[in-house]
Structure formats: structure tokens, C-alpha cells
KEZA-244618 format. One record per residue (C-alpha): residue number from 1; residue in three letters; x, y, z. Coordinates in nm, 2 decimals, m for minus. Layout:
REM KEZA-244618
R  resi  resn      px      py      pz
R   NUM   ala       X       Y       Z
...
END
This chain:
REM KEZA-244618
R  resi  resn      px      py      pz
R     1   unk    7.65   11.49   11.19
R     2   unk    8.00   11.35   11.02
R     3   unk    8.09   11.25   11.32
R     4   unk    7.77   11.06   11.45
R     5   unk    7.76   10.88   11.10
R     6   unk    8.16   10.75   11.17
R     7   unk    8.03   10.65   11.48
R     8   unk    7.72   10.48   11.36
R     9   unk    7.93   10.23   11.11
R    10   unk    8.22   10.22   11.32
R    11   unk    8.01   10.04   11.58
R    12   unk    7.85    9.86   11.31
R    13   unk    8.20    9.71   11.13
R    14   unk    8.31    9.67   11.45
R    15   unk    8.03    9.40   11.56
R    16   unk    8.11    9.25   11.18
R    17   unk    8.48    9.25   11.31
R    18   unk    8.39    9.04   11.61
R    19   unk    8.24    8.77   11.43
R    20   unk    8.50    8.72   11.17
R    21   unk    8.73    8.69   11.51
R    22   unk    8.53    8.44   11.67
R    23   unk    8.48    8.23   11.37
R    24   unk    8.86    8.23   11.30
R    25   unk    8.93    8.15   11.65
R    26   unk    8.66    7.87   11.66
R    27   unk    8.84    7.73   11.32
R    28   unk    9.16    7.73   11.45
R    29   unk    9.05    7.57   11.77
R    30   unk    8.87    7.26   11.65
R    31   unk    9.19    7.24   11.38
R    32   unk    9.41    7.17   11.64
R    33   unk    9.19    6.99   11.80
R    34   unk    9.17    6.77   11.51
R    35   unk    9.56    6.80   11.44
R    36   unk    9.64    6.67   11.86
R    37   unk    9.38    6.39   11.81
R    38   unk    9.56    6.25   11.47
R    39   unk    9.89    6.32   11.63
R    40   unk    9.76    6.06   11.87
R    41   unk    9.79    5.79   11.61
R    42   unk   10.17    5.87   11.54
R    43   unk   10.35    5.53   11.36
R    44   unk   10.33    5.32   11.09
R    45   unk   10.00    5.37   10.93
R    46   unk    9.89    5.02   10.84
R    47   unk    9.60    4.96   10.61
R    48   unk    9.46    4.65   10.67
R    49   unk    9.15    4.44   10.46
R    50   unk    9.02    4.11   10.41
R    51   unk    8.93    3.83   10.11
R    52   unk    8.78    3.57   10.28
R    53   unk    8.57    3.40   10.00
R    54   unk    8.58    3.31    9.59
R    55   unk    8.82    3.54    9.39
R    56   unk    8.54    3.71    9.14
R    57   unk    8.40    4.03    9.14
R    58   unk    8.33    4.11    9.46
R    59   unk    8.64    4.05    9.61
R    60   unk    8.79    4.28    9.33
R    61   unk    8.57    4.52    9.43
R    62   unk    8.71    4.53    9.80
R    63   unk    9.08    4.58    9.66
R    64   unk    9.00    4.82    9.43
R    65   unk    8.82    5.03    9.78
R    66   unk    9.11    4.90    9.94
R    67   unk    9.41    5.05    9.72
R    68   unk    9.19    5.33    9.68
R    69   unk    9.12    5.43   10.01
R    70   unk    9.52    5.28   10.14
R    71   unk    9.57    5.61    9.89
R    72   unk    9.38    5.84   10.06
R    73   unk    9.45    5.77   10.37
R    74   unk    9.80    5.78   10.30
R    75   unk    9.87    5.43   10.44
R    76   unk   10.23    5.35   10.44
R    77   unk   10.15    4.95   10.43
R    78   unk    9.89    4.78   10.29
R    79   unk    9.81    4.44   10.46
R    80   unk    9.57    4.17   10.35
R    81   unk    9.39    3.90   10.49
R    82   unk    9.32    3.62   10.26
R    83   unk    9.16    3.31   10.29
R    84   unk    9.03    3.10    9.99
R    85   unk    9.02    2.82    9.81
R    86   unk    9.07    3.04    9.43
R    87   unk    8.82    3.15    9.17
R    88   unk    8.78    3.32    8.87
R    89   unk    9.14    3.38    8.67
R    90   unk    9.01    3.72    8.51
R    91   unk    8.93    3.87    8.88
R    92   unk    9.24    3.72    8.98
R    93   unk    9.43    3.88    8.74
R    94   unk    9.31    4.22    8.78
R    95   unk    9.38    4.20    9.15
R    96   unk    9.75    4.08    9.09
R    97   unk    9.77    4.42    8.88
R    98   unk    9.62    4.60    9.13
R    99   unk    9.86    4.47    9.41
R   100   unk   10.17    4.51    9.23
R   101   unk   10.09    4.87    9.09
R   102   unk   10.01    4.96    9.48
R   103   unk   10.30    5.25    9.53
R   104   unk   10.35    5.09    9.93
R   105   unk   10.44    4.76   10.03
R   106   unk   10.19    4.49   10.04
R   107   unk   10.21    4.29   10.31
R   108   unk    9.95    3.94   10.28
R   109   unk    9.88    3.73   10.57
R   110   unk    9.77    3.40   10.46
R   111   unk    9.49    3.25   10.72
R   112   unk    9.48    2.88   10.65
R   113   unk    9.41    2.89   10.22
R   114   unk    9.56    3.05    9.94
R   115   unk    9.45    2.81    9.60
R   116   unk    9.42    2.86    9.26
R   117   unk    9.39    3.21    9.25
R   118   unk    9.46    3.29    9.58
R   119   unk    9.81    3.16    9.52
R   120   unk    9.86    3.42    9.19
R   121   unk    9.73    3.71    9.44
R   122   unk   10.00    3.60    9.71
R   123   unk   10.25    3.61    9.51
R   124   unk   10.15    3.93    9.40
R   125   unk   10.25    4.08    9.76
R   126   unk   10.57    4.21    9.83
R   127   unk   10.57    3.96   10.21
R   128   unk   10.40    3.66   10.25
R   129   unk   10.33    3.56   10.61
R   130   unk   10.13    3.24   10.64
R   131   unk    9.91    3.12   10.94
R   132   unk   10.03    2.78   11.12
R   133   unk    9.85    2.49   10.92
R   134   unk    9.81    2.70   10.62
R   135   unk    9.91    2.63   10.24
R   136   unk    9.97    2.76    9.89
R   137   unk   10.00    2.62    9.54
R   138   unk    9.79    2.43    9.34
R   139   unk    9.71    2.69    9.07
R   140   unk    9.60    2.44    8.78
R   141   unk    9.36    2.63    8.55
R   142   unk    9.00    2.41    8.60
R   143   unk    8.66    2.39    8.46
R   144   unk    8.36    2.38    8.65
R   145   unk    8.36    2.00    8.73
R   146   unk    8.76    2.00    8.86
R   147   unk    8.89    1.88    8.54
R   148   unk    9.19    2.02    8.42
R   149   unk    9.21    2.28    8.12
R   150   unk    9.40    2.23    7.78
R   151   unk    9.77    2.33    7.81
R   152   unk    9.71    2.66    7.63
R   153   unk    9.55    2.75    7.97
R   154   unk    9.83    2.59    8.19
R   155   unk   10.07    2.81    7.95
R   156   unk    9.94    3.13    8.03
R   157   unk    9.88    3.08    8.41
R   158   unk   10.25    2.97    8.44
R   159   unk   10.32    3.26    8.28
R   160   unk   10.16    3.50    8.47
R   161   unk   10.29    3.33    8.75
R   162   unk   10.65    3.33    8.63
R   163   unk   10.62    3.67    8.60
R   164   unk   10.45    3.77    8.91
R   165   unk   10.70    3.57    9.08
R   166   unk   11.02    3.77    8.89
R   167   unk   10.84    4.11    8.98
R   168   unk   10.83    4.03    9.32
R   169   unk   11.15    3.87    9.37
R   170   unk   11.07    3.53    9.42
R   171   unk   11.23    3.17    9.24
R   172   unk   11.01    3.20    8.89
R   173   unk   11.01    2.76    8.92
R   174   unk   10.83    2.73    9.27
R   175   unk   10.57    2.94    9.08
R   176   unk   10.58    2.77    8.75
R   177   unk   10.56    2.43    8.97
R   178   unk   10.26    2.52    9.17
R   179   unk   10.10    2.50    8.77
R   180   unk   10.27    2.29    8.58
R   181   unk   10.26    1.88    8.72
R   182   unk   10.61    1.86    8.53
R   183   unk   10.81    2.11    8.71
R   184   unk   10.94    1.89    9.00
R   185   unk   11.11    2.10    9.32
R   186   unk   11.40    1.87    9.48
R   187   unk   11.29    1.78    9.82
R   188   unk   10.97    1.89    9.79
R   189   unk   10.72    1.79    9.48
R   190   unk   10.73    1.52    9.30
R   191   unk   10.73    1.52    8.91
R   192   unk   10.41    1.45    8.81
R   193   unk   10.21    1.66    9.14
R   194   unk   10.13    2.01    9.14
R   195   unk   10.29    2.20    9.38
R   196   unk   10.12    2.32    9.71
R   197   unk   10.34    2.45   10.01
R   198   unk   10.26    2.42   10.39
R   199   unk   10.40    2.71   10.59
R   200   unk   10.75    2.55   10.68
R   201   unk   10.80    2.46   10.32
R   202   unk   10.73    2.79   10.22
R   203   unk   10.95    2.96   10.48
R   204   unk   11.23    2.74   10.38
R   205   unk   11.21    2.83   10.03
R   206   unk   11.20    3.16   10.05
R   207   unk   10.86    3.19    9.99
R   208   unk   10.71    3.32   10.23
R   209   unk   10.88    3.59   10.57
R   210   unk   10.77    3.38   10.85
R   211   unk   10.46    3.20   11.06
R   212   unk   10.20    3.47   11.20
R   213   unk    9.86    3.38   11.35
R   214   unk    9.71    3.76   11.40
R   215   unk    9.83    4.08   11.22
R   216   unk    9.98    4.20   11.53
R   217   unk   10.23    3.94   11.47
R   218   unk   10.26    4.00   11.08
R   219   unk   10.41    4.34   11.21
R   220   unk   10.63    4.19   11.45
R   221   unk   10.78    3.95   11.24
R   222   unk   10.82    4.27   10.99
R   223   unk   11.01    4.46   11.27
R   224   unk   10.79    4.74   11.28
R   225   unk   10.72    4.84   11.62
R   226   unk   10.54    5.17   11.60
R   227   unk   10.20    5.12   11.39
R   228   unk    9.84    5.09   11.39
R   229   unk    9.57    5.00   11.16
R   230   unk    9.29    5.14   10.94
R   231   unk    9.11    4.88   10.92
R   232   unk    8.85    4.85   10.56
R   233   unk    8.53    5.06   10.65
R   234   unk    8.27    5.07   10.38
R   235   unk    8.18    5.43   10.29
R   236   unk    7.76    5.53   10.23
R   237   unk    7.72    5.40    9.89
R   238   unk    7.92    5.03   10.01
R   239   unk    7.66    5.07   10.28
R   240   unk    7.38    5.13   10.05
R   241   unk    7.44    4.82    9.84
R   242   unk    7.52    4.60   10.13
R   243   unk    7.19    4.74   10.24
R   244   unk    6.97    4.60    9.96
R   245   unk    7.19    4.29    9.87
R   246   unk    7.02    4.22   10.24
R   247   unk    6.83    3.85   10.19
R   248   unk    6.49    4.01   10.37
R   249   unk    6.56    4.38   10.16
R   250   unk    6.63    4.16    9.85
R   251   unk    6.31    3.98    9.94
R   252   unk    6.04    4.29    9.98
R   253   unk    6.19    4.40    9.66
R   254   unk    6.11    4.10    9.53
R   255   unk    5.77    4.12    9.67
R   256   unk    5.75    4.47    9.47
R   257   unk    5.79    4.33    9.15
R   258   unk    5.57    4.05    9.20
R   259   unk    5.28    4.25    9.32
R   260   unk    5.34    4.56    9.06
R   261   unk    5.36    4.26    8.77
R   262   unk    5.03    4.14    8.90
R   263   unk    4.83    4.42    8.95
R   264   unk    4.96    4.59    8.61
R   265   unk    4.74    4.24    8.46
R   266   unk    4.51    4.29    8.63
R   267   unk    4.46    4.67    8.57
R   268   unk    4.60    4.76    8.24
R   269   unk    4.82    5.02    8.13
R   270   unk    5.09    5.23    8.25
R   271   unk    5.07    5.32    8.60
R   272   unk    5.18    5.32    8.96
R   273   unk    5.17    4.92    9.00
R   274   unk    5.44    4.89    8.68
R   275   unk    5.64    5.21    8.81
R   276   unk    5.68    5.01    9.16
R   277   unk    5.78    4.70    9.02
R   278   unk    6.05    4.86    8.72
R   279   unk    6.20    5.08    9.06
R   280   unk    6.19    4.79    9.26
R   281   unk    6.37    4.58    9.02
R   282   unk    6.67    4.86    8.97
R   283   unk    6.66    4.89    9.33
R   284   unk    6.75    4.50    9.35
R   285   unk    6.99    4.46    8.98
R   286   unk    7.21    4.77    9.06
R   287   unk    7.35    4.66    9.42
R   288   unk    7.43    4.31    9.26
R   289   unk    7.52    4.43    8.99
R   290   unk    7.82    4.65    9.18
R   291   unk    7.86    4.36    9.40
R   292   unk    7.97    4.14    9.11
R   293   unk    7.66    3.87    9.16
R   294   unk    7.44    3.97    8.88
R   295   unk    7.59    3.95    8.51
R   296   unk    7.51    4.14    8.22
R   297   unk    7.29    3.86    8.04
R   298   unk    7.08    3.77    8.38
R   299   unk    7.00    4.14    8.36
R   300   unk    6.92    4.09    7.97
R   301   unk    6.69    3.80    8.07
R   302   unk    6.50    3.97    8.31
R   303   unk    6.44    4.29    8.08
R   304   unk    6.31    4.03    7.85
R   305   unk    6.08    3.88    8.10
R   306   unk    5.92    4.21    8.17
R   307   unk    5.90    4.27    7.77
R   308   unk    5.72    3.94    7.72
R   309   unk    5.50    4.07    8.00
R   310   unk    5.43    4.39    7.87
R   311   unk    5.37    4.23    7.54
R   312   unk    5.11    4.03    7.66
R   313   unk    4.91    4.34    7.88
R   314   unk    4.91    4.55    7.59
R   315   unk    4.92    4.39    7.28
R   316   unk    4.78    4.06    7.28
R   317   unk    4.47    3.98    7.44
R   318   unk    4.47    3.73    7.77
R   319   unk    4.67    3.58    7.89
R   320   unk    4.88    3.29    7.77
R   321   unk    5.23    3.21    7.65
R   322   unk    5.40    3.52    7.63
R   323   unk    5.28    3.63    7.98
R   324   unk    5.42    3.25    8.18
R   325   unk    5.73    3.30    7.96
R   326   unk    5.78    3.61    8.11
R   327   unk    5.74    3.52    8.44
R   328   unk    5.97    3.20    8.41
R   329   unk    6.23    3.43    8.27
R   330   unk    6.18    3.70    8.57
R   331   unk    6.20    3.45    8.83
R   332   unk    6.49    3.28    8.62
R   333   unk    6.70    3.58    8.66
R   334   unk    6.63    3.67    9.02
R   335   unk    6.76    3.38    9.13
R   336   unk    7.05    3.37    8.86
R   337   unk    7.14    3.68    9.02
R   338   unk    7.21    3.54    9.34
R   339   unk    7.41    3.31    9.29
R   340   unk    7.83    3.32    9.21
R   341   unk    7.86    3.22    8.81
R   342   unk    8.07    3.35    8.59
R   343   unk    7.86    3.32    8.25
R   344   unk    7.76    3.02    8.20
R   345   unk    8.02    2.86    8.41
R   346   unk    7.90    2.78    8.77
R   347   unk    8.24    2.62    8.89
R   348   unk    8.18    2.82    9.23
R   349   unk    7.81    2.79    9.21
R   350   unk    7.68    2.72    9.63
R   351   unk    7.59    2.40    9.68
R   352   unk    7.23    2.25    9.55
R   353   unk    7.11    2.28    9.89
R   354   unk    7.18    2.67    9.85
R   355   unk    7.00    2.71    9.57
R   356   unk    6.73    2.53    9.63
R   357   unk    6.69    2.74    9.92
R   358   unk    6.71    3.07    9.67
R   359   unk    6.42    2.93    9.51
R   360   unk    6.24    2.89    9.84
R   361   unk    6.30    3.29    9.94
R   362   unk    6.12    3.36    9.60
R   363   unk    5.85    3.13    9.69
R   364   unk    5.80    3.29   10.02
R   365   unk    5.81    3.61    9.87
R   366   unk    5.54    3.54    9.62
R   367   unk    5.36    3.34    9.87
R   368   unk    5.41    3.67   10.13
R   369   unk    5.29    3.90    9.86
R   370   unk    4.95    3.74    9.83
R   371   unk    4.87    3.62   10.19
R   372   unk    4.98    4.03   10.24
R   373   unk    4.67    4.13   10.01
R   374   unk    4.41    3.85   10.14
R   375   unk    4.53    4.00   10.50
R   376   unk    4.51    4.35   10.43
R   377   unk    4.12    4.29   10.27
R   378   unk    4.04    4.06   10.54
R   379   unk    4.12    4.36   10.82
R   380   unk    4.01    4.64   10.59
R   381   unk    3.66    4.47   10.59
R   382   unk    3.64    4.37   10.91
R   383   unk    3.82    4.61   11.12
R   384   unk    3.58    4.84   11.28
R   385   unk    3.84    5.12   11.27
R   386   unk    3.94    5.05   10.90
R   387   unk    3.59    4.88   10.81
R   388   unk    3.45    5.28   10.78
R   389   unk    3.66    5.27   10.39
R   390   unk    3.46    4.96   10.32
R   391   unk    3.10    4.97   10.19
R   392   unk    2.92    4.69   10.45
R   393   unk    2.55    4.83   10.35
R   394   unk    2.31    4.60   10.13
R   395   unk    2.14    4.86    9.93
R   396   unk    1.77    4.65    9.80
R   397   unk    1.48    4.76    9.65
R   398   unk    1.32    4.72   10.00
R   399   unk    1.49    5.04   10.16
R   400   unk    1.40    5.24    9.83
R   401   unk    1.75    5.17    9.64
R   402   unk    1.71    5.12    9.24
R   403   unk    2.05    5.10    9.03
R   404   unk    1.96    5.25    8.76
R   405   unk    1.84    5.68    8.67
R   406   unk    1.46    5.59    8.66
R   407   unk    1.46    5.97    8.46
R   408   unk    1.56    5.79    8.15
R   409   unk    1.23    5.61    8.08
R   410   unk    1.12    5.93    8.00
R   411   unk    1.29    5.90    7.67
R   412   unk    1.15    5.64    7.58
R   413   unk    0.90    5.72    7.26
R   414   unk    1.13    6.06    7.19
R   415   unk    1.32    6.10    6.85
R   416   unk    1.63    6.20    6.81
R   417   unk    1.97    6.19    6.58
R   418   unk    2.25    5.98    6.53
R   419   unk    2.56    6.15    6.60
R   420   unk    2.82    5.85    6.54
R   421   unk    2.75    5.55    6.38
R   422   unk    2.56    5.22    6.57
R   423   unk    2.75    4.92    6.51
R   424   unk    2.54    4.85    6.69
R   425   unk    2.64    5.08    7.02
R   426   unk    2.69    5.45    6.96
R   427   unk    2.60    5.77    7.07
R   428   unk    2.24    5.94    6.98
R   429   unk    2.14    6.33    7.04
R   430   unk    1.82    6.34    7.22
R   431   unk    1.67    6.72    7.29
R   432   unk    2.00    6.84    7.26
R   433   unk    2.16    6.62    7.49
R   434   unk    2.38    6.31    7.43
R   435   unk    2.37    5.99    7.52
R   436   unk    2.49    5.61    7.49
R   437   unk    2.22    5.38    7.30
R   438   unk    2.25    5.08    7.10
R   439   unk    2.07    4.96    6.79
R   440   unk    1.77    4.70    6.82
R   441   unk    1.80    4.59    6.46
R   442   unk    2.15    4.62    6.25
R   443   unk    2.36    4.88    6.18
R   444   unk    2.20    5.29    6.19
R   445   unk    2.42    5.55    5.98
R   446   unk    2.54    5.85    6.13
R   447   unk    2.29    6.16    6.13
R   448   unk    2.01    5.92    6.08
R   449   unk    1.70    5.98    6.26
R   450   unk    1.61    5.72    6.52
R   451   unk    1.33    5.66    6.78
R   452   unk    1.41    5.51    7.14
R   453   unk    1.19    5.24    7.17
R   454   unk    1.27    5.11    7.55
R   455   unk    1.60    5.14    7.82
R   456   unk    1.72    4.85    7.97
R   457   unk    2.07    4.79    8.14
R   458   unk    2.14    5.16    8.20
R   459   unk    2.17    5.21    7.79
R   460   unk    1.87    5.37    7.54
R   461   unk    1.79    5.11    7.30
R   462   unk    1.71    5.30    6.93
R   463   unk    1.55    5.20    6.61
R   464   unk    1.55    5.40    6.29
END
């Protein structure tokens, strides 16, 4: 019997024993699997992303995925693409900080613009390599309409680019002279002009490693043979925002709120209509909020909206001034929240044209919204499949249908007791039972006796 029961759990540990073998051997097979396939990509591990609009928020956002993910990766170079015309000075700054805390060299390929800001962020990189045709400079602190700032501005951009320049190893007066009109480069700027450099100039001065039209060349002209490139790849959540910053997901969320704002009038109190459109509108703020579109006080403005709204469904009757200045505000911040402004400043603002367009998506939406509900009655009662959820019948006095309980005549001539007050409606115990009646004549105490003395409209009418 001993030996039977060693033989029973031997066999038994031993089929254990076989599946911790073949799930060790499975691991170790797929990890070198895994370990051949990266060996693959021996060489210079190059990670490489792109800035190809206005310096603000967003295009922060991307470095700081960028330098993030260069990290994890274990990139040994980080390259950027940059193409634009400058921006905000606060995004531009963090970026510059950003860049020049990045462990790795940072290599920028200049594709045609680096302005304004784009010409801190450049400077920023450890190489420059410009496109053929392309140019840097001109980093005058503006205002919204191109004018030029005070010189308390001009001060601290010159000396931001002073220093950027000195960190990076470049001459500290090409910088200053891309700022300051009074800085004049021999051979080059005039006193007076701003300085902006066209690829030769730049290579000439120092400024920038060489002409390169692709990244392939960037590497060449940086002598590194052996490389390739992880290129920017947005993770789920990037995916998830760029997802609902989507015009046509933007504009069914938009639809959302509409239609839960309207039916939450039209049926008050709290319920599934105001749920939808409050989910909706997180749905739509937090993605452009991320994305660096919607500010802090667009958000206000629209929480305010709803307020107003809410104000007006709940506490005062109709509905009149607070309820259209809560929809102006809404529709106010939706389309604030589209567009590129940093406060109040809308220096980078699209065009008229674009914005007019803006307020045509939230047109169409509100105009979808409601052609959607006139559609979806229209087939509901006139489907034959759906037309089943519809009540089609006329019910008439001819086929024997009466709207009101014909039992409750019966009352009529009975006594009874008041059991709330009638001022003039109320409720009145008949033979034990309760029901609603209304005074004929004034007001009737509570626990008075009363006498029903007809029914009409489906209510007891009561006298004392």
C-alpha cells in the first residue's frame, strides 16, 4: 500500500513536472525569438519625430512623448523634424528645456521654416541641418497683429537666446541678432534688420552642420552609417484623443449635448438626457484639453453655460434669459475650443474663413440633431416594421371607447371627508377610499365633511 501511494503521486508530480518543462521551454523559445528579431535592428538607434505646425501646446505635447518614449526606447539620437513659422514663447520655452535636458544628442532637420520660436527650439539642438531653400532667424517677440513687443520682451528673448546659444556651443551674437534689429552681423545683416539665415549663410557661420533634404541624409552628413529609426507612434491613450479630437467624432458629441440640453427642457429634472449631454461634453473638453486646444477659461465658460441652463430648468420658470445665455455661452466655448488661442490672444488664430467654417460644423450639428429626431418619428410612425411601437388606432365613442372610469359617477351624491386641505384641489376619503377632488366653492378645511356634487374631467368635484 506504501508503495502504490509513492506511485500514485509520483505519476502525479511527474505530469506537474512536465508542464513546468514545457512552459519554461516555450518561454525561452519565444525570448530568443524575440532577442534574434531585435538583433535584427543592430546600429544606431535613431529616434525620430516631427513639429510641423504652431509652437503651443500640442507640439509640446509631442516632445514631451518624444523625449519620453527616445528614453524608453533607449534611443541613442533623437532627431527632429521641424517646420514652422513660430508660436507661443511659453511652449517654446518649455521645449528648449526639454531638448537641452535630453541625455542624447539632438539632432534637428530644418524642412523649409524655423521662425520665431522655431528658431529658439533649433538652437536648442545639439546639430542643425537645414533643408535646401530653408531659413532661420527672425525671433522678434510679437503681438497678435505682427507689431513688435516693448523691449522688456526683446530683453528676455535675447536672453534666452544668448543662452541657448552658449549651452550649445554656438556664437551667443548670431542669436542675440536674430532678436535684436541693432545687433548687425558683418556680411550678412544689416544694422537695423533682424536677422534670418538661408541655409548657406547658416553653414558658413557655423550655424548650422550641413544641407540635408531627407533624414537619411541628416545621418550621412553626421557620419553614422549603421542606424535606423523609431519613428513617433502614438500609444492608446494618443490614439484615444486623436480619436475624439476627430471633426465628425467632435461633431456627434456635439450633437449629444445639443439633444441632452434639449430634451432635459423639455422633460425636467435630472435624468438620462442631462447625463448624456454632461458625458458627452467630458468626452469632447478632455481630448482638447490634452491636446492643448481648449484653455482653462473656455472650459469655465462652458460650465457656466450649462449652469445658466440648469438655472433656468429648475429654478425659474420658462424659459428666457438665463436659458439663451446659456446656450450662447455653450456654443461660445465649443467653438473657442477649437481654435489655436492662447488666452485671449489669437495671434495664431486660422483664418476667418476657418472659423467661420467651425461655426458652420456646429450648425450642422444642431441642424443634424433635429432633422435626426423629425426622421426617426417620421419612420417610427410610418414604418410598418417599426409602426407596431406606435399607436395608429382612433379610439371614438362610435367603437365603444370613453376616456374617462364611467364607475365614478357613482359617487356622485355620496359624503365623505376631507383628508388634506382644498385650495381648491385636494384629496377627499370616500367609503374608505381616496381620491382627487376639487372644491366648487372656496377653500374646504381638512377633516371637514363634504358631499360630491358631480365628476367632470376625470376629477370629483366636492362641496361642504
Amino acid at each position: 500500500m506504501e508503495n502504490s501511494w509513492y506511485v500514485v503521486y509520483g505519476i502525479r508530480y511527474a505530469g506537474r513536472g512536465k508542464k513546468i518543462i514545457s512552459f519554461l521551454f516555450s518561454f525561452f523559445f519565444f525570448s530568443f525569438l524575440f532577442s534574434t528579431s531585435y538583433a535584427q535592428q543592430e546600429g544606431t538607434r535613431v529616434y525620430y519625430f516631427t513639429i510641423d505646425d504652431v509652437i503651443a501646446k500640442p507640439a509640446q505635447r509631442i516632445t514631451e512623448l518624444a523625449v519620453r518614449e527616445a528614453e524608453s526606447q533607449q534611443a541613442d539620437i533623437l532627431l527632429l523634424r521641424l517646420n514652422t513659422f513660430g508660436g507661443e514663447l511659453k511652449a517654446a520655452e518649455n521645449i528648449r528645456t526639454l531638448l537641452l535636458d535630453v541625455p542624447i544628442p539632438v539632432f534637428v532637420f530644418i524642412d523649409k521654416n524655423a521662425a520665431s520660436a522655431g528658431a529658439l527650439i533649433s538652437i536648442a539642438c545639439d546639430s542643425i541641418y537645414m533643408a535646401h531653400g530653408a531659413s532661420i532667424g527672425a525671433a522678434s517677440v510679437v503681438n497678435q497683429t505682427g507689431e513688435v513687443m516693448p523691449d522688456k520682451y526683446q530683453s528676455y528673448m535675447r536672453s534666452m537666446m544668448r543662452s541657448t546659444a552658449i549651452a550649445t556651443g554656438r556664437d551667443p551674437n548670431i542669436a542675440q541678432a536674430m532678436v535684436d534689429p541693432d545687433i548687425e552681423v558683418k556680411g550678412i545683416s544689416e544694422k537695423g534688420k533682424v536677422l534670418t539665415l538661408t541655409t548657406s549663410e547658416a553653414i558658413k557661420l557655423g550655424f548650422c552642420e550641413g544641407e540635408a533634404n531627407s533624414k537619411e541624409e541628416v545621418m550621412k552628413l553626421a557620419g553614422i552609417d549603421d542606424y535606423y529609426f523609431i519613428e513617433q507612434n502614438p500609444g492608446i491613450i494618443e490614439r484615444i484623443i486623436l480619436f475624439l479630437i476627430n471633426p465628425i467624432v467632435s461633431g456627434i458629441l456635439i450633437m449629444i449635448m445639443i439633444g441632452g440640453i434639449y430634451f432635459e427642457l423639455q422633460t425636467p429634472g435630472v435624468g438620462f438626457p442631462l447625463f448624456a449631454a454632461i458625458t458627452a461634453a467630458a468626452l469632447y473638453f478632455a481630448p482638447h484639453y490634452l491636446h492643448g486646444l481648449a484653455e482653462h477659461w473656455e472650459i469655465l465658460l462652458f460650465v457656466l453655460g450649462i449652469g445658466l441652463v440648469l438655472l433656468e430648468i429648475f429654478v425659474l420658470p420658462g424659459f428666457g434669459i438665463a436659458g439663451i445665455s446659456g446656450i450662447i455661452l455653450i456654443l461660445t466655448a465649443l467653438v473657442l475650443s477649437m481654435t489655436l488661442n492662447f488666452g485671449f490672444d489669437f495671434s495664431f488664430t486660422p483664418p476667418t474663413t476657418i472659423i467661420k467654417k467651425i461655426a458652420i460644423v456646429l450648425g450642422f450639428a444642431s441642424a443634424g440633431f433635429f432633422i435626426s429626431i423629425w426622421l426617426g418619428m417620421r419612420l417610427i410612425t410610418t414604418n410598418t416594421r417599426l409602426g407596431s411601437i406606435a399607436l395608429k388606432t382612433e379610439l371614438g365613442k362610435e367603437t365603444g371607447f370613453i376616456s374617462q372610469d364611467l364607475t365614478m359617477n357613482e359617487l356622485v351624491g355620496k359624503t365623505g371627508r376631507a383628508i388634506t386641505f382644498l385650495r381648491p384641489a385636494g384629496k377627499v376619503e370616500i367609503e374608505d377610499e381616496i381620491y382627487d377632488a376639487v372644491s366648487e366653492f372656496g377653500m374646504i378645511d381638512k377633516d371637514t365633511e363634504v358631499k360630491v356634487v358631480r365628476f367632470e374631467n376625470s376629477q370629483l368635484v366636492v362641496n361642504k
